[in-house]
N, C-alpha and C positions, 0 to 999 in steps of 0.2 A: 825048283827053288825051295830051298828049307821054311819051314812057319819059324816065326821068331817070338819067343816068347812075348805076352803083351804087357808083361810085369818089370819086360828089360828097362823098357825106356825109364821107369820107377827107381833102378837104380842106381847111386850115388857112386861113381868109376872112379872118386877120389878115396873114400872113404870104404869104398864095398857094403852101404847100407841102403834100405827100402827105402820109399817111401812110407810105409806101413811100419816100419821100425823107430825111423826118428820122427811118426807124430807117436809113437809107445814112448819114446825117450821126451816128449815133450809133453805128455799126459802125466808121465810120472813122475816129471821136476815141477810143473803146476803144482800135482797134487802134495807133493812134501813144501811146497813155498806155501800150501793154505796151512795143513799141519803145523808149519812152522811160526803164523803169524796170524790165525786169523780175525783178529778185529781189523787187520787193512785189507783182506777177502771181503769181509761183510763190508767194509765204505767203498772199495771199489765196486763191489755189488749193484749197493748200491746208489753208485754214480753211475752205472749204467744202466741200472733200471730207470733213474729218469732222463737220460742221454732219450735211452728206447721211447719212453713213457710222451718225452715232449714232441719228438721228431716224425712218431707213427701218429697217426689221425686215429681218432678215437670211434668207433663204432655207435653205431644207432644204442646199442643197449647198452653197453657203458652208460653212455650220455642219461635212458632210462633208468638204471640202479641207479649209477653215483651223482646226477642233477642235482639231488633234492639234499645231501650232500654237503655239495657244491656251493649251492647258493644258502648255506645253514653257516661254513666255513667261511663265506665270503660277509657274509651278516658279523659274525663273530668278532671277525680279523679286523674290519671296520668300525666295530664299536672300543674294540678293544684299542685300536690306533687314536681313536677319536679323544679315549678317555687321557689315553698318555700324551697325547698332545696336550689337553686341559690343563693338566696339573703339571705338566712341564712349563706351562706358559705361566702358570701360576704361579709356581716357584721363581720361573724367572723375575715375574715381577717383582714381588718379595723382593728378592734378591737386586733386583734393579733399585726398586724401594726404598731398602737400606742403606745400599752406598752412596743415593741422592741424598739423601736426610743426612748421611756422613760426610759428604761432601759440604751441604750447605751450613751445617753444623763447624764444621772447620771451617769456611769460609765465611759463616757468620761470624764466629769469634776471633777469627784474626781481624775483621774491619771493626767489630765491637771493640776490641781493646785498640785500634789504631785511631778512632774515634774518641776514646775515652781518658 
C-alpha cells in the first residue's frame, strides 16, 4: 500500500489550491482591506476587543489593577449623570414655566377683555 501524502486531503480538486495557499490569499486581501481603510480596522478592533473584553471573565488581577479604576469611573459617570439630570430638570422647568405664565397670560387677557 502506497503512503498518501498527508497534505493531500489539504487540497482544493476544484481549484488545485492548499489549504496553506488560500489562508496566504486570505492574509493578503485582509491585509490591503486594512491598508486600504483603516479607521474601520481600528472600530472593528475595536468592537472586538469589547465583544472579547465582556464575554471572557476577568481575572483575580485585572480586578486588583483596574478595581480602584473602576469604582473612580463609576463615581465619575454618576455624578456627572446626576449633574445633567439637575439642570436638565431645571431647564425644563424654566421652560415649563414660561409657557404656563404664556398660557395664563393669554388666557388671562382674553377673559379680561371678554369681561371688560
Amino acid at each position: 500500500m502506497a503512503k498518501t501524502n498527508t497534505y493531500d486531503s489539504d487540497l482544493d480538486t476544484d481549484t488545485g489550491t492548499s489549504a496553506s495557499e488560500r489562508l496566504s490569499g486570505l492574509t493578503d486581501n485582509a491585509s490591503s482591506q486594512i491598508d486600504s481603510s483603516p479607521l474601520i480596522a481600528l472600530g472593528a478592533g475595536l468592537a472586538l476587543g469589547a465583544v472579547l473584553g465582556a464575554v471572557l471573565p476577568a481575572s483575580d488581577k485585572e480586578r486588583e489593577l483596574l478595581g480602584p479604576i473602576g469604582t473612580k469611573l463609576t463615581d465619575a459617570s454618576t455624578g456627572a449623570f446626576d449633574r445633567g439630570r439637575g439642570m436638565a430638570k431645571q431647564k425644563f422647568d424654566e421652560m415649563a414655566g414660561d409657557k404656563l405664565r404664556e398660557f395664563m397670560g393669554a388666557s388671562g387677557t382674553s377673559s379680561g377683555s371678554s369681561n371688560a
